[in-house]
mmCIF file as Biopython writes it, N, C-alpha, C and O atoms, coordinates in Angstrom:
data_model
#
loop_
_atom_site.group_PDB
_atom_site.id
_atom_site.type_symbol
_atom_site.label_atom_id
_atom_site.label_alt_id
_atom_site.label_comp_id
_atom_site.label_asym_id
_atom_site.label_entity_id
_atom_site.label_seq_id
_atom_site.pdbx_PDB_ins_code
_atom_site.Cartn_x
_atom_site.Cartn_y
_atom_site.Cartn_z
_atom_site.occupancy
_atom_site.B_iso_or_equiv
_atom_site.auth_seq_id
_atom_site.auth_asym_id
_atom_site.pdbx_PDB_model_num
ATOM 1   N N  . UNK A ? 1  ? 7.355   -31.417 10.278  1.0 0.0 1  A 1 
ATOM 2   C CA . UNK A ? 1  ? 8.182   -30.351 9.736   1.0 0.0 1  A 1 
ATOM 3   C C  . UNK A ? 1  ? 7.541   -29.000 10.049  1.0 0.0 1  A 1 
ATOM 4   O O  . UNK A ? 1  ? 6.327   -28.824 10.149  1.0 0.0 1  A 1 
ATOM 5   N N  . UNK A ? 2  ? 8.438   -28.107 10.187  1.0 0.0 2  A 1 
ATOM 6   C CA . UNK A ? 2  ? 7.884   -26.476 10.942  1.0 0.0 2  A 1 
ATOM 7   C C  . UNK A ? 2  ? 7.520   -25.871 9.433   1.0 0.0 2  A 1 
ATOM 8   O O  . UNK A ? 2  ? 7.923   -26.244 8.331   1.0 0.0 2  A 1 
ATOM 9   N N  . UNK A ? 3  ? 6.540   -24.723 9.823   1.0 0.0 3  A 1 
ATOM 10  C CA . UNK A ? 3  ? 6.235   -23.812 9.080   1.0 0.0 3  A 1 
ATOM 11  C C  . UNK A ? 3  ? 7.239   -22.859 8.047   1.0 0.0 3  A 1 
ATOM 12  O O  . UNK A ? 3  ? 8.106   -22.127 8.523   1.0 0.0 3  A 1 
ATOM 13  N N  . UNK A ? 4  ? 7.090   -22.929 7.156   1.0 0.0 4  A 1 
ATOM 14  C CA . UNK A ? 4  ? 7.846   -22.341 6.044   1.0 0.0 4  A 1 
ATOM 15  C C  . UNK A ? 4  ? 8.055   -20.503 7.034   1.0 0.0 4  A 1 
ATOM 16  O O  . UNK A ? 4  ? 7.320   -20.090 7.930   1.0 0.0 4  A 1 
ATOM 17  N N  . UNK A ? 5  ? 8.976   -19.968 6.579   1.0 0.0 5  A 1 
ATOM 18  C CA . UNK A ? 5  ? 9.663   -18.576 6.537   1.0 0.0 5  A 1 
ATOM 19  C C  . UNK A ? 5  ? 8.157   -18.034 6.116   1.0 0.0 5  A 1 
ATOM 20  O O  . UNK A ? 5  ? 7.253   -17.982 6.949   1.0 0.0 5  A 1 
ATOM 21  N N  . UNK A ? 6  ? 7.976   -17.622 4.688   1.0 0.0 6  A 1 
ATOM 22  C CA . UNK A ? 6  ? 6.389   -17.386 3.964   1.0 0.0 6  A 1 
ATOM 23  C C  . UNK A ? 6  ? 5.233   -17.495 4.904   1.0 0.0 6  A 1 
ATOM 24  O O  . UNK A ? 6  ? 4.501   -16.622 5.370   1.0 0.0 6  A 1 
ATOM 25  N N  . UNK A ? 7  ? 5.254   -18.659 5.047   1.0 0.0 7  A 1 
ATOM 26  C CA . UNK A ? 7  ? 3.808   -19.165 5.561   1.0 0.0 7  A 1 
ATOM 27  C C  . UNK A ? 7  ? 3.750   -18.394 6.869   1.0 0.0 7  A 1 
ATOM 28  O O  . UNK A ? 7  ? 2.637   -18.029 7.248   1.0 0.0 7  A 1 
ATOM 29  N N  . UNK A ? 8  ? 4.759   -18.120 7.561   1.0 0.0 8  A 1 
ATOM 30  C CA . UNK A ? 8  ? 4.444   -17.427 9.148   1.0 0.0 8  A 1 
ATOM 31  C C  . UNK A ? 8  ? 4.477   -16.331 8.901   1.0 0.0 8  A 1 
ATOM 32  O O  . UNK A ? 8  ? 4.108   -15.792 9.944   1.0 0.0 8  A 1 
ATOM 33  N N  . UNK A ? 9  ? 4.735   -15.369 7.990   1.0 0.0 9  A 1 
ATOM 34  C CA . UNK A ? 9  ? 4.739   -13.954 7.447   1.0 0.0 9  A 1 
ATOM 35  C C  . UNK A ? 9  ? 3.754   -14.198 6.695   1.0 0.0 9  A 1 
ATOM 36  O O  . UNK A ? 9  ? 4.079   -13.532 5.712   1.0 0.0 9  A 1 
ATOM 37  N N  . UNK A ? 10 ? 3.123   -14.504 6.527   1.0 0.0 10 A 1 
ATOM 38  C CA . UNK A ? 10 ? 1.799   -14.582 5.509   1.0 0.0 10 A 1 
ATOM 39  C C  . UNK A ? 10 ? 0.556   -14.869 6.848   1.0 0.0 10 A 1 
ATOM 40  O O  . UNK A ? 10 ? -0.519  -14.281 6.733   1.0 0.0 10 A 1 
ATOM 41  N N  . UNK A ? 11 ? 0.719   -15.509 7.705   1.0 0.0 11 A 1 
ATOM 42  C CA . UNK A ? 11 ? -0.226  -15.988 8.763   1.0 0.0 11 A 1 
ATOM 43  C C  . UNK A ? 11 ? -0.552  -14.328 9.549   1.0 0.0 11 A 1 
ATOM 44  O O  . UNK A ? 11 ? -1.563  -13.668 9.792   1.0 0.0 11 A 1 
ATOM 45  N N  . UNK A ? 12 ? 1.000   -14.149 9.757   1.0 0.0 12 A 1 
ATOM 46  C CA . UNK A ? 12 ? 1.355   -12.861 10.649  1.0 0.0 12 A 1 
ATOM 47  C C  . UNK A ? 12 ? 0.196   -12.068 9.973   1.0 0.0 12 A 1 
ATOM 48  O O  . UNK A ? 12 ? -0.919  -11.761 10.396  1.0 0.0 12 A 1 
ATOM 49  N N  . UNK A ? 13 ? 0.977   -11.777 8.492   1.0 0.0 13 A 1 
ATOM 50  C CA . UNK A ? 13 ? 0.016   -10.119 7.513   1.0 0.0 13 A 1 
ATOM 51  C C  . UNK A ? 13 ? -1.979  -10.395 7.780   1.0 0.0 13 A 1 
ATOM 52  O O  . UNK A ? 13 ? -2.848  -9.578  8.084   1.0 0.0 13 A 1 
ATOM 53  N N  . UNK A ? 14 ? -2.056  -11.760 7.520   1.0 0.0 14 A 1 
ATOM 54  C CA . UNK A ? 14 ? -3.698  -12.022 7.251   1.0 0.0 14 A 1 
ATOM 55  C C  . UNK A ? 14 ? -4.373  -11.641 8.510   1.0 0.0 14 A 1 
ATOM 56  O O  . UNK A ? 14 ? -5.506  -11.164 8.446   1.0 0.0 14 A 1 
ATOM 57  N N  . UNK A ? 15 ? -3.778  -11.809 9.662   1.0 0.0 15 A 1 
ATOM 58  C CA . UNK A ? 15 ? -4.033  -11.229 11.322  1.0 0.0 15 A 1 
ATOM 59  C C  . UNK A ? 15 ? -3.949  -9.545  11.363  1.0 0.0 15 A 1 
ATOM 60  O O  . UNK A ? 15 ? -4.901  -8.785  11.543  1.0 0.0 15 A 1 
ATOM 61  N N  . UNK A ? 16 ? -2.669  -9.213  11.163  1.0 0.0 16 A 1 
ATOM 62  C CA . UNK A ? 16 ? -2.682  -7.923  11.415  1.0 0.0 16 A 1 
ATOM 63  C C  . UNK A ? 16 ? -2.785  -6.706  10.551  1.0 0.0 16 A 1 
ATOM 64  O O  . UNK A ? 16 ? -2.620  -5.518  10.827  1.0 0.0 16 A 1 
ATOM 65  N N  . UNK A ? 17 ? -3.117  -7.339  9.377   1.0 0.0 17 A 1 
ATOM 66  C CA . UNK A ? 17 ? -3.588  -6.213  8.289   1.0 0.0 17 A 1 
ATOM 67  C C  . UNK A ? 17 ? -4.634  -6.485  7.451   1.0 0.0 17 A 1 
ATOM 68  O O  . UNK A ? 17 ? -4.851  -7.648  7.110   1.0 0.0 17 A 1 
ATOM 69  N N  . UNK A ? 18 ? -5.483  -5.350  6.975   1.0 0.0 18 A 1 
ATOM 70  C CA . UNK A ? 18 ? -6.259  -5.749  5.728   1.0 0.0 18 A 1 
ATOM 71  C C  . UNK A ? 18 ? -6.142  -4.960  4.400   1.0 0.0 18 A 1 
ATOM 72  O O  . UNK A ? 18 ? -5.720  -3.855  4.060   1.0 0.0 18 A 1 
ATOM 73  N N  . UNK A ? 19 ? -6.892  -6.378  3.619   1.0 0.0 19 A 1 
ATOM 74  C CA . UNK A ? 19 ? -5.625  -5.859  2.378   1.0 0.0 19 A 1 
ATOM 75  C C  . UNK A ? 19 ? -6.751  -5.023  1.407   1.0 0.0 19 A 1 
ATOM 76  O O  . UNK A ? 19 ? -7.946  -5.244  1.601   1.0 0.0 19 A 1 
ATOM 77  N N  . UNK A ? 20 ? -6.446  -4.326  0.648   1.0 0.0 20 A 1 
ATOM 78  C CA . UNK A ? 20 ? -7.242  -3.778  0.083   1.0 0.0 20 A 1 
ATOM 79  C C  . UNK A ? 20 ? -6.443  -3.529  -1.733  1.0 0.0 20 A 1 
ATOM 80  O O  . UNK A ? 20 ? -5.282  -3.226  -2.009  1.0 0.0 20 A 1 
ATOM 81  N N  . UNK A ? 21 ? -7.740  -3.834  -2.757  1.0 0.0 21 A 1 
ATOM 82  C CA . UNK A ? 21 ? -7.062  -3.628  -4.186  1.0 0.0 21 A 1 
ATOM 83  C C  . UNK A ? 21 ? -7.707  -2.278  -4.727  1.0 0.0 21 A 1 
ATOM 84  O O  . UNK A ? 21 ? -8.681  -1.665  -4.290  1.0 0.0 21 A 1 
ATOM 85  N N  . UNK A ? 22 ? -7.038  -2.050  -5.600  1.0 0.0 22 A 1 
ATOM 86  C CA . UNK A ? 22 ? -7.825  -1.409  -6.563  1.0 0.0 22 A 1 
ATOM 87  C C  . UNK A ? 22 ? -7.518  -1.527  -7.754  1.0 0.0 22 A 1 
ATOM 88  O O  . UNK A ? 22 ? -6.653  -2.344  -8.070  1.0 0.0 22 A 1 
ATOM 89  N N  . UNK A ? 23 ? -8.049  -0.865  -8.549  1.0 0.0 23 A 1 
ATOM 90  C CA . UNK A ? 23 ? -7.990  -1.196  -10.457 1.0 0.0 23 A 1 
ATOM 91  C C  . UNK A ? 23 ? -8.042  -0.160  -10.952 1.0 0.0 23 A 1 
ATOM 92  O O  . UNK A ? 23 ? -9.031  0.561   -10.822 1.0 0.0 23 A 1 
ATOM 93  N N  . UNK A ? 24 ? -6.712  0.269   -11.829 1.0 0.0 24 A 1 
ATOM 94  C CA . UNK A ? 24 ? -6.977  1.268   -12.417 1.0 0.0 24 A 1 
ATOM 95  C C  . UNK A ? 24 ? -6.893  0.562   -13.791 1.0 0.0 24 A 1 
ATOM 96  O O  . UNK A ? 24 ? -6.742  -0.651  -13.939 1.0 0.0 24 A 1 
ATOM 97  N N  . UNK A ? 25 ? -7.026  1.601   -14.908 1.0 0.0 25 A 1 
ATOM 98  C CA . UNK A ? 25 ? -6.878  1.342   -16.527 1.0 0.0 25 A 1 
ATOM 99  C C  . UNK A ? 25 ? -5.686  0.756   -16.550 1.0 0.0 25 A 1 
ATOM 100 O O  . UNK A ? 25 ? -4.778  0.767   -15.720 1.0 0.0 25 A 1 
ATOM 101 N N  . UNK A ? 26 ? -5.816  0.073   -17.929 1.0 0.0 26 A 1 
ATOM 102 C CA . UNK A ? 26 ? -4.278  -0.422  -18.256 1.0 0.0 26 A 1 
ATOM 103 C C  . UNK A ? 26 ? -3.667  0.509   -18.946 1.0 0.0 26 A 1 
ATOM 104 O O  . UNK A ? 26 ? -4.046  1.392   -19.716 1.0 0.0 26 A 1 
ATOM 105 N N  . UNK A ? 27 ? -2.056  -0.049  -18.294 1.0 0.0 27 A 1 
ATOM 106 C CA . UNK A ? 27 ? -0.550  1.316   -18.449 1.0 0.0 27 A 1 
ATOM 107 C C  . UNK A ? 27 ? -1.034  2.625   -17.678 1.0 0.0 27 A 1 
ATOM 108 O O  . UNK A ? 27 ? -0.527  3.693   -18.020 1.0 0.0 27 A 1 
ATOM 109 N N  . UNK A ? 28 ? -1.838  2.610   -16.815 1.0 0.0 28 A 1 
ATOM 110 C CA . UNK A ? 28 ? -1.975  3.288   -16.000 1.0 0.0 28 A 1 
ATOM 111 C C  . UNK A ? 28 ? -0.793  2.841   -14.458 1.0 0.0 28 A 1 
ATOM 112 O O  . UNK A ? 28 ? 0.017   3.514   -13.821 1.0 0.0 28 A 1 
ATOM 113 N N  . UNK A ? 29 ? -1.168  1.665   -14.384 1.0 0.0 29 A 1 
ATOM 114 C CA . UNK A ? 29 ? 0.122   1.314   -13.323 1.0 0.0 29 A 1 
ATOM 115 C C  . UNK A ? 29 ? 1.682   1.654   -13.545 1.0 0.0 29 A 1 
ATOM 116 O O  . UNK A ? 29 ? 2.630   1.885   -12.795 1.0 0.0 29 A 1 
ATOM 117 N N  . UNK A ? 30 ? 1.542   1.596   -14.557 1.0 0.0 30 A 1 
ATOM 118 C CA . UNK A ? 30 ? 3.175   2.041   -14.942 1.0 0.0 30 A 1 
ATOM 119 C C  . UNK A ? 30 ? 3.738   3.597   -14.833 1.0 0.0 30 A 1 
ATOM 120 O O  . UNK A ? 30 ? 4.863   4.046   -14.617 1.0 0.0 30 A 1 
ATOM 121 N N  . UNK A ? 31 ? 2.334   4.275   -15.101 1.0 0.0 31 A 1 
ATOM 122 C CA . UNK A ? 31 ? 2.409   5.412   -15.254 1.0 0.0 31 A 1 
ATOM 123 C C  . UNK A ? 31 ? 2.486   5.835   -13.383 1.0 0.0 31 A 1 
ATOM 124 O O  . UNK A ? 31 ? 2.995   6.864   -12.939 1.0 0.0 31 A 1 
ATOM 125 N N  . UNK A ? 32 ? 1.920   4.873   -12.657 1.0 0.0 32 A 1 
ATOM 126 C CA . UNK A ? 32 ? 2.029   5.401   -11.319 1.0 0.0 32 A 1 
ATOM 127 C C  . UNK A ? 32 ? 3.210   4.966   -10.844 1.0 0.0 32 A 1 
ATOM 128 O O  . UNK A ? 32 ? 3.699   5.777   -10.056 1.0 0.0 32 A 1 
ATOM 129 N N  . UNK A ? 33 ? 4.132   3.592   -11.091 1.0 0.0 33 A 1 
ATOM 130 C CA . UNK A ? 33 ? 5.394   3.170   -10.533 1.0 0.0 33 A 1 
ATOM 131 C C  . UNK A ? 33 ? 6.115   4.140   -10.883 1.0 0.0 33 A 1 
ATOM 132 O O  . UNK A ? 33 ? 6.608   4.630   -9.867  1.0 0.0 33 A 1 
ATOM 133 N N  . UNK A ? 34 ? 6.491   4.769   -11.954 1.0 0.0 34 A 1 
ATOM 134 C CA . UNK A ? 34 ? 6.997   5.744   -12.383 1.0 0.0 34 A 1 
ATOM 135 C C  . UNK A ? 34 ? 6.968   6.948   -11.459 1.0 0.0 34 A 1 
ATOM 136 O O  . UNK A ? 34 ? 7.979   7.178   -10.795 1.0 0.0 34 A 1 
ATOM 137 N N  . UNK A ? 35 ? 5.773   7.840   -11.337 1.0 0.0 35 A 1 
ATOM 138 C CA . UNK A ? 35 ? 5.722   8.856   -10.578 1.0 0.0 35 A 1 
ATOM 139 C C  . UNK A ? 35 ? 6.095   8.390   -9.013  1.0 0.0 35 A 1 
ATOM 140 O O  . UNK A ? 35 ? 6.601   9.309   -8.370  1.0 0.0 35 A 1 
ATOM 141 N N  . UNK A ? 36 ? 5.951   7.223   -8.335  1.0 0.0 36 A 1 
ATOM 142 C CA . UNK A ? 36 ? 6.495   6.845   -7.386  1.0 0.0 36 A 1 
ATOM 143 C C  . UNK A ? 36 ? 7.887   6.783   -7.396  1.0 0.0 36 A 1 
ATOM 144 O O  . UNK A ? 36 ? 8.380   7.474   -6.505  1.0 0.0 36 A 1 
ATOM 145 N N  . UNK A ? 37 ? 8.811   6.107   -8.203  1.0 0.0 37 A 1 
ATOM 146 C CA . UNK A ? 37 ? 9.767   5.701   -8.621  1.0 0.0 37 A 1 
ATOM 147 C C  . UNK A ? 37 ? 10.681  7.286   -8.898  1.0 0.0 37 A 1 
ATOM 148 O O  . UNK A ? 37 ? 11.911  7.304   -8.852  1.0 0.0 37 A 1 
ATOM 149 N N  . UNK A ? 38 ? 9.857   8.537   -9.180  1.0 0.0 38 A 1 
ATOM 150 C CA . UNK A ? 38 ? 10.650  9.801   -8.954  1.0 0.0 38 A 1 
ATOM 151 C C  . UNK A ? 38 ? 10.320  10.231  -7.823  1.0 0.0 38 A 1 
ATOM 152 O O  . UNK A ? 38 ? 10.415  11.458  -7.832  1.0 0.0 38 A 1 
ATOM 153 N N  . UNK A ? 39 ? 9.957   9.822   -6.790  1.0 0.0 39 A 1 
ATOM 154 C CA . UNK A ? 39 ? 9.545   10.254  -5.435  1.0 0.0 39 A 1 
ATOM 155 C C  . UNK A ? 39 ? 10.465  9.140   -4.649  1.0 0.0 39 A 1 
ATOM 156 O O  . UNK A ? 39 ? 10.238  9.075   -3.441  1.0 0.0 39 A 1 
ATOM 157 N N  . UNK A ? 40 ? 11.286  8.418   -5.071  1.0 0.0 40 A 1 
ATOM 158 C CA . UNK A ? 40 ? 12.241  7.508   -4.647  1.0 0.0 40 A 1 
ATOM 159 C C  . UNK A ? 40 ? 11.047  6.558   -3.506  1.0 0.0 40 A 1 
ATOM 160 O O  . UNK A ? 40 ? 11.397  6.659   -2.330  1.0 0.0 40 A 1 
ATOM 161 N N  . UNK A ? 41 ? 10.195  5.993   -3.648  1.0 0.0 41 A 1 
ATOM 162 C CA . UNK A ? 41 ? 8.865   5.885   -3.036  1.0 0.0 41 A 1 
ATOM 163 C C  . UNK A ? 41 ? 8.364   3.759   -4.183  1.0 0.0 41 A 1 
ATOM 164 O O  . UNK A ? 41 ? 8.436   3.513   -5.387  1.0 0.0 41 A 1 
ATOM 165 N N  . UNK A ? 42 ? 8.069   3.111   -3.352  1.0 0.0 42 A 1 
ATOM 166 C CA . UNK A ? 42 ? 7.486   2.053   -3.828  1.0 0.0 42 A 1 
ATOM 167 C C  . UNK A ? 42 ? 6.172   2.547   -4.292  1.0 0.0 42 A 1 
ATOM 168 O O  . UNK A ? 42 ? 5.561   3.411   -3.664  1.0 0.0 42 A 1 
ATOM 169 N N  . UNK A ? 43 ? 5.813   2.114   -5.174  1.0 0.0 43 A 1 
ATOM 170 C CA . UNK A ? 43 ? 4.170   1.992   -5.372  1.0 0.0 43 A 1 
ATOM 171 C C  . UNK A ? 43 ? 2.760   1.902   -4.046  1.0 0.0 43 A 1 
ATOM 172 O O  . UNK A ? 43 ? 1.787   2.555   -3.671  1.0 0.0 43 A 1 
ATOM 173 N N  . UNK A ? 44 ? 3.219   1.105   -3.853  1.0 0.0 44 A 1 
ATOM 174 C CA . UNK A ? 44 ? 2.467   0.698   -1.692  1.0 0.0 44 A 1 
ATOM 175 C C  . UNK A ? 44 ? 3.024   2.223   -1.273  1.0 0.0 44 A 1 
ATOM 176 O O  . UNK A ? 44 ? 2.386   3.132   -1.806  1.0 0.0 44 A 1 
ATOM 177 N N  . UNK A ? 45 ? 3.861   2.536   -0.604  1.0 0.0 45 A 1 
ATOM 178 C CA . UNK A ? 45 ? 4.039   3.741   0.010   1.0 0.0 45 A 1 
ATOM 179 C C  . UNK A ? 45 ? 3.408   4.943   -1.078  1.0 0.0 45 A 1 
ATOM 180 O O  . UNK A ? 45 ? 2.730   5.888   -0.673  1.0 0.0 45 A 1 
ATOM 181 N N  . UNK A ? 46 ? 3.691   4.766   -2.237  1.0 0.0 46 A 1 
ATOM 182 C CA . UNK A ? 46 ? 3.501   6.157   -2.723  1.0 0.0 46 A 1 
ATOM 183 C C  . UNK A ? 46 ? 1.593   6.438   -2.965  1.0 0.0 46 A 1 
ATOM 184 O O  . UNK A ? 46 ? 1.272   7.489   -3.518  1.0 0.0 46 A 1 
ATOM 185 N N  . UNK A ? 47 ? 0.816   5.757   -2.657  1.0 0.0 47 A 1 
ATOM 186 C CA . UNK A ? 47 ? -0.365  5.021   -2.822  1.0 0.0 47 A 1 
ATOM 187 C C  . UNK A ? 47 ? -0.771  5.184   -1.311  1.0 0.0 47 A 1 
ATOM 188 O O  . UNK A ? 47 ? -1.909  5.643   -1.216  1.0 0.0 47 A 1 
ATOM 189 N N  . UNK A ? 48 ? -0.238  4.968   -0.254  1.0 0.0 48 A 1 
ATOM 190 C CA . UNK A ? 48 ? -0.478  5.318   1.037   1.0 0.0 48 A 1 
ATOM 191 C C  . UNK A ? 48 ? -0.484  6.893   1.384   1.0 0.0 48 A 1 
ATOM 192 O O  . UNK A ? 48 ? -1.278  7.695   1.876   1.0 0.0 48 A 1 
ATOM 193 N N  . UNK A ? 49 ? 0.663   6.904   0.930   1.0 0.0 49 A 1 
ATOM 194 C CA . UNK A ? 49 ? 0.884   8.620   1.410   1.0 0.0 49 A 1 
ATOM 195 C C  . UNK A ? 49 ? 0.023   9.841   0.239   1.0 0.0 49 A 1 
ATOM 196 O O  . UNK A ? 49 ? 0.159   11.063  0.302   1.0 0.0 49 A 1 
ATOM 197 N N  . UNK A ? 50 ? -0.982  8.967   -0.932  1.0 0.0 50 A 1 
ATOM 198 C CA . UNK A ? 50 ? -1.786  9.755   -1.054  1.0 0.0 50 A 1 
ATOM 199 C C  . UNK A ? 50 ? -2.997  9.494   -0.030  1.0 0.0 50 A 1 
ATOM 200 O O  . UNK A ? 50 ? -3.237  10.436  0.725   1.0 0.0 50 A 1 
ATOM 201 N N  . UNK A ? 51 ? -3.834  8.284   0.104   1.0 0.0 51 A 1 
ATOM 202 C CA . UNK A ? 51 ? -4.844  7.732   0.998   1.0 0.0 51 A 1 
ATOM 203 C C  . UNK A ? 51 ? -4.735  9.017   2.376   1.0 0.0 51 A 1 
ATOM 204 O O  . UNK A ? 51 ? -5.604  9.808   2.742   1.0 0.0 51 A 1 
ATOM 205 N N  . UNK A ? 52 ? -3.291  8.813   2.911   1.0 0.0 52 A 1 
ATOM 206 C CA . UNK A ? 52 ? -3.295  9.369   4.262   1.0 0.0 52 A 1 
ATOM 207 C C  . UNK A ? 52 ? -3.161  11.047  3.839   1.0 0.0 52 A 1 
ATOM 208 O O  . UNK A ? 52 ? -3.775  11.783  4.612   1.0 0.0 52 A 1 
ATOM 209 N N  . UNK A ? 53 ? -2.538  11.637  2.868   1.0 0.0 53 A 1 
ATOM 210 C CA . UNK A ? 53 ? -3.090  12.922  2.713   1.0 0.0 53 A 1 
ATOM 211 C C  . UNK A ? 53 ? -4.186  13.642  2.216   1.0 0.0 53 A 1 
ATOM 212 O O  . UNK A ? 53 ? -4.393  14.832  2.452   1.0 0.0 53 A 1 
ATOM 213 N N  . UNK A ? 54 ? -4.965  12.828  1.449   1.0 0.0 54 A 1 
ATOM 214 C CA . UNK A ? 54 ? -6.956  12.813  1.283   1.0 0.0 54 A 1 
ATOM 215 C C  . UNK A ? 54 ? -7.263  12.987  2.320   1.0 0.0 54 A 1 
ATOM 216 O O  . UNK A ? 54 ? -7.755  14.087  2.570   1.0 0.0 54 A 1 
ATOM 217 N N  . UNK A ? 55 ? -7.075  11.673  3.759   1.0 0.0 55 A 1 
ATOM 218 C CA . UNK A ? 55 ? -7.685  11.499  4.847   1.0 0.0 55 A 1 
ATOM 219 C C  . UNK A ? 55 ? -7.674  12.681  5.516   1.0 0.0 55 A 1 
ATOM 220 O O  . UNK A ? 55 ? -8.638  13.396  5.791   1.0 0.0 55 A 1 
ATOM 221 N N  . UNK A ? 56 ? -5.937  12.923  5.884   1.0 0.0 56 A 1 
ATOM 222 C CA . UNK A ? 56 ? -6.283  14.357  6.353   1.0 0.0 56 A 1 
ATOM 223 C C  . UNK A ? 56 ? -6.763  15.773  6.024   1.0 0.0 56 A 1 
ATOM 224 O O  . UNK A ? 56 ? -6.647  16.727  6.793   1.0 0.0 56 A 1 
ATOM 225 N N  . UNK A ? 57 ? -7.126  15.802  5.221   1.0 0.0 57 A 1 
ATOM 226 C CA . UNK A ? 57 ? -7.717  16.701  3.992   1.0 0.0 57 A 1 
ATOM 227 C C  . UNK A ? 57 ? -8.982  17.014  3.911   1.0 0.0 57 A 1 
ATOM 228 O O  . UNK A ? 57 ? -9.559  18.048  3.574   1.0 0.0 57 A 1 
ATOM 229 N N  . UNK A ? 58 ? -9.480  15.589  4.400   1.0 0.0 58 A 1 
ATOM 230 C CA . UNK A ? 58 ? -11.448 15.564  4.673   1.0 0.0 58 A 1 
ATOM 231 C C  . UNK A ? 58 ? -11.351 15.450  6.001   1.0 0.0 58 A 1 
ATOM 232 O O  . UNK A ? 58 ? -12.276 16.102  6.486   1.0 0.0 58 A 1 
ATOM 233 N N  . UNK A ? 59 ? -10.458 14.769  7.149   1.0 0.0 59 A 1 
ATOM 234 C CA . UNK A ? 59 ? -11.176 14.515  8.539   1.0 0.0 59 A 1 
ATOM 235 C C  . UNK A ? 59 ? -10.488 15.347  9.402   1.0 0.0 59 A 1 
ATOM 236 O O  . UNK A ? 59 ? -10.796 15.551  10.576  1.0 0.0 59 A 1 
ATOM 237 N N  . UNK A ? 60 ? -9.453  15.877  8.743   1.0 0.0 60 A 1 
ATOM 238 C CA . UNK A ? 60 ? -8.543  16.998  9.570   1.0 0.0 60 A 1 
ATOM 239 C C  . UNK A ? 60 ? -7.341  16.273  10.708  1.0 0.0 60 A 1 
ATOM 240 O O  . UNK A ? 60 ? -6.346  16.814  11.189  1.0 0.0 60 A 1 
ATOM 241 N N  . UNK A ? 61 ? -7.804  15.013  10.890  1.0 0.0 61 A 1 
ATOM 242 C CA . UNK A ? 61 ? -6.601  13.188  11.172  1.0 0.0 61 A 1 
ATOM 243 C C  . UNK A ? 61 ? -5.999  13.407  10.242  1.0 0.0 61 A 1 
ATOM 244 O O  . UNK A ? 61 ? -6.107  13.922  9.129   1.0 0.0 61 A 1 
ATOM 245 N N  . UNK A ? 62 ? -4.702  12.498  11.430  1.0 0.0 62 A 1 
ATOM 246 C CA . UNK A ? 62 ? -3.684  11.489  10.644  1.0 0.0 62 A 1 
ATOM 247 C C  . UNK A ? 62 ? -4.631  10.326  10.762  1.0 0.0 62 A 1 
ATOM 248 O O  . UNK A ? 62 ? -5.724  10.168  11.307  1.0 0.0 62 A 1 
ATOM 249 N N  . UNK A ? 63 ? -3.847  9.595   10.081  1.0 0.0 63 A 1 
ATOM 250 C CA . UNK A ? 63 ? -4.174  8.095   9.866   1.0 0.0 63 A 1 
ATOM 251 C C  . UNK A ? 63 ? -2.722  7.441   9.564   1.0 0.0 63 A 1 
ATOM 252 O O  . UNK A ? 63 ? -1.907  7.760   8.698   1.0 0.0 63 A 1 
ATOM 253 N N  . UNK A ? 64 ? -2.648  6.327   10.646  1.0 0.0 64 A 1 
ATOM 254 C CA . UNK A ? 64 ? -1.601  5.720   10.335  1.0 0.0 64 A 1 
ATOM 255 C C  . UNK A ? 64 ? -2.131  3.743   9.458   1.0 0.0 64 A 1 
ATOM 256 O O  . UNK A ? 64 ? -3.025  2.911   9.615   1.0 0.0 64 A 1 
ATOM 257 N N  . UNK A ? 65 ? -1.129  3.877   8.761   1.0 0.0 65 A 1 
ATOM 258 C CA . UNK A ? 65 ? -1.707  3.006   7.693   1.0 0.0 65 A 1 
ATOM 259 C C  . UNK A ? 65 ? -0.499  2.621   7.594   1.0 0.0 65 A 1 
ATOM 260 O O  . UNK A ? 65 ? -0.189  1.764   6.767   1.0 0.0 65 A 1 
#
């Protein structure tokens, strides 16, 4: 039997990306879906597009992420 839908999008991501967490306080996440969520923005994107405007901020790069 062939590989699940999942499993080959999951094989794919573990190859071509790395994943990275972080931890903030609790009801702190909510407080960030929210401010994403008025930026019409997922959490992942709205979380990127701070990373990549820090980056350019200190290295004077883009960074594509």
């Amino acid at each position: 039997m062939g590989k699940t839908s999942a499993a080959v999008k999951n094989k794919y991501a573990a190859k071509a990306y790395d994943r990275m967490q972080i931890i903030v306080k609790k009801g702190k996440k909510s407080e960030l879906q929210a401010a994403a969520e008025m930026q019409g923005d997922s959490l992942n994107a709205y979380i990127k597009k701070a990373v990549r405007e820090q980056y350019k901020k200190d290295t004077g790069n883009d960074i594509e992420l």
